[in-house]
N, C-alpha and C positions, 0 to 999 in steps of 0.2 A: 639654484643655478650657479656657475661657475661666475667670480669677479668678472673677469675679461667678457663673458656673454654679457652680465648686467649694461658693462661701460659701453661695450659694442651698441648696444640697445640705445642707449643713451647718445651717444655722437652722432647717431644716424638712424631717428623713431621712422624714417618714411620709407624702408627698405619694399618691394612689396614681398607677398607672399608666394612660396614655391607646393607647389601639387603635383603628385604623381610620382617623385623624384627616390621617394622612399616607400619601403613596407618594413611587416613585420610578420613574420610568420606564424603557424601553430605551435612553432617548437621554440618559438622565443630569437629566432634567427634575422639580422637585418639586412634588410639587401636593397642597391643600389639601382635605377630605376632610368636609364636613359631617353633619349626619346625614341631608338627605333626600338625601346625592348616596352614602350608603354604604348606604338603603335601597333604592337602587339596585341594588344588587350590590358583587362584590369590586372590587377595583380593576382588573384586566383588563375587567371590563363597565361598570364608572362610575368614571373615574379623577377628575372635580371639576374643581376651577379652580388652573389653572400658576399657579405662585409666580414673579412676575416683578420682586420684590424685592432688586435687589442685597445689599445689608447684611444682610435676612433671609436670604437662601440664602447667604451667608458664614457667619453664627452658625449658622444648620445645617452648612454644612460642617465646621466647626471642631470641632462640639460632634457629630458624627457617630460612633456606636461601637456595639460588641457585646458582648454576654454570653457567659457560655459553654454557652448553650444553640442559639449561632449567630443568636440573634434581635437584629434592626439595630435603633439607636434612635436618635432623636436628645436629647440632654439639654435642656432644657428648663426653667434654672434648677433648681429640685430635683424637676421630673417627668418623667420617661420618655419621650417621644410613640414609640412602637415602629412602624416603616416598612413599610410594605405594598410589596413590593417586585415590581415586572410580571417581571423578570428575575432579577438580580443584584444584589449589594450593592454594585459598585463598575459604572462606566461608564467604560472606558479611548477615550481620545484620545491618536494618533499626534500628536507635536510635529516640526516641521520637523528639528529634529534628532535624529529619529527616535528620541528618548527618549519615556516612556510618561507620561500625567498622569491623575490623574481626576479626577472629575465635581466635586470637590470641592477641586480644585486640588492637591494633593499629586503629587507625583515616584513613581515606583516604579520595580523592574526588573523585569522579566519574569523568571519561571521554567519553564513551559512556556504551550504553548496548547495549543485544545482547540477541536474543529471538532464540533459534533452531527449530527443528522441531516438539518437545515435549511440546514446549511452557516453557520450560526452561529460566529464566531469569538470565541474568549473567552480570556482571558489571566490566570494565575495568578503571583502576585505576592507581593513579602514582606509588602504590605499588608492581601492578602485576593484576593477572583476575582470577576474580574468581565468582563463583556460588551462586545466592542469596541465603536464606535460604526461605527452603519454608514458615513456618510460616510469613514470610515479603511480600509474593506476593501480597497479598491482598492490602497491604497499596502502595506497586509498581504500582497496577494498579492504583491506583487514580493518582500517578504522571501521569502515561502514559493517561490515559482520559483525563486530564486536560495540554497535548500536554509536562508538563513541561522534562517528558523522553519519549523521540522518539528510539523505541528499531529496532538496525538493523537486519534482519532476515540472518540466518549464517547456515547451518549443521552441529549438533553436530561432525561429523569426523574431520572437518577444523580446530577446535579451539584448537588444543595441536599446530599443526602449525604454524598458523597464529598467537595466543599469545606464543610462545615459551615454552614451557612447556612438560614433557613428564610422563604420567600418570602412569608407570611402568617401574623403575628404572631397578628393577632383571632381566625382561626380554628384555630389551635391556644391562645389564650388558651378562646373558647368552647367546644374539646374537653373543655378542663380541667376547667371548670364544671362541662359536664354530666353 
């Protein structure tokens, strides 16, 4: 995390927590989350307005993490904003030299994949799991013909449990409430 988030954190530990306010899409995209566009709906039926701020989508990437309750968040100086997430927590991109990046510019290695019912390719990593991007299938499938990824077959339900993750923050914050 960025100096300035740490100190932020530190001057002011009892900020509370913000939900609903962000997502992240399938394609690795973040987008801003107001309240008439979250009395919308969840974020698969009103996802708001793309964040097409370089420098802002850097201090979110940077400052992007989890609890160990698997809920994503990004820091936020010393507040929380927890990520409404359409997929996964991470969005993988094939780099020309076939190494792995994500949505957030970080490196990873792969440790397996994972194909669902949709034909969905996802890749588990020492960073965390997350969902290929689809412009990369195509060059995925050549590893997988040429045996070098063997993708394990999974149903999309399973995967917020089985990689620990939870795709909606608010609505398990509002379970809690109620």
């Amino acid at each position: 995390m960025d100096d300035l988030v740490l100190q932020a954190m530190a001057k002011w530990p009892n900020v509370p927590d913000c939900y609903g306010w962000l997502g992240l899409d399938a394609r690795g995209d973040w987008y801003m989350r107001d309240d008439q566009v979250q009395a919308l709906g969840t974020f698969t039926q009103s996802k708001g307005s793309r964040l097409a701020h370089e420098k802002l989508i850097d201090f979110i990437g940077r400052n992007y993490t989890n609890d160990k309750q698997g809920l994503w968040f990004f820091q936020n100086g010393p507040q929380r904003v927890y990520v409404e997430l359409e997929a996964t927590p991470f969005v993988w991109r094939l780099q020309p030299d076939s190494s792995i990046q994500s949505h957030t510019g970080s490196s990873a290695r792969m440790q397996r994949c994972i194909v669902d019912e949709y034909g969905r390719l996802y890749l588990d990593t020492e960073q965390g799991f997350g969902l290929l991007h689809t412009q990369d299938v195509v060059h995925a499938a050549d590893f997988i013909e040429t045996g070098l990824w063997v993708p394990q077959v999974m149903p999309t339900s399973e995967l917020p449990k089985r990689f620990g993750y939870v795709r909606s923050p608010q609505q398990t914050q509002r379970k809690e409430q109620a």
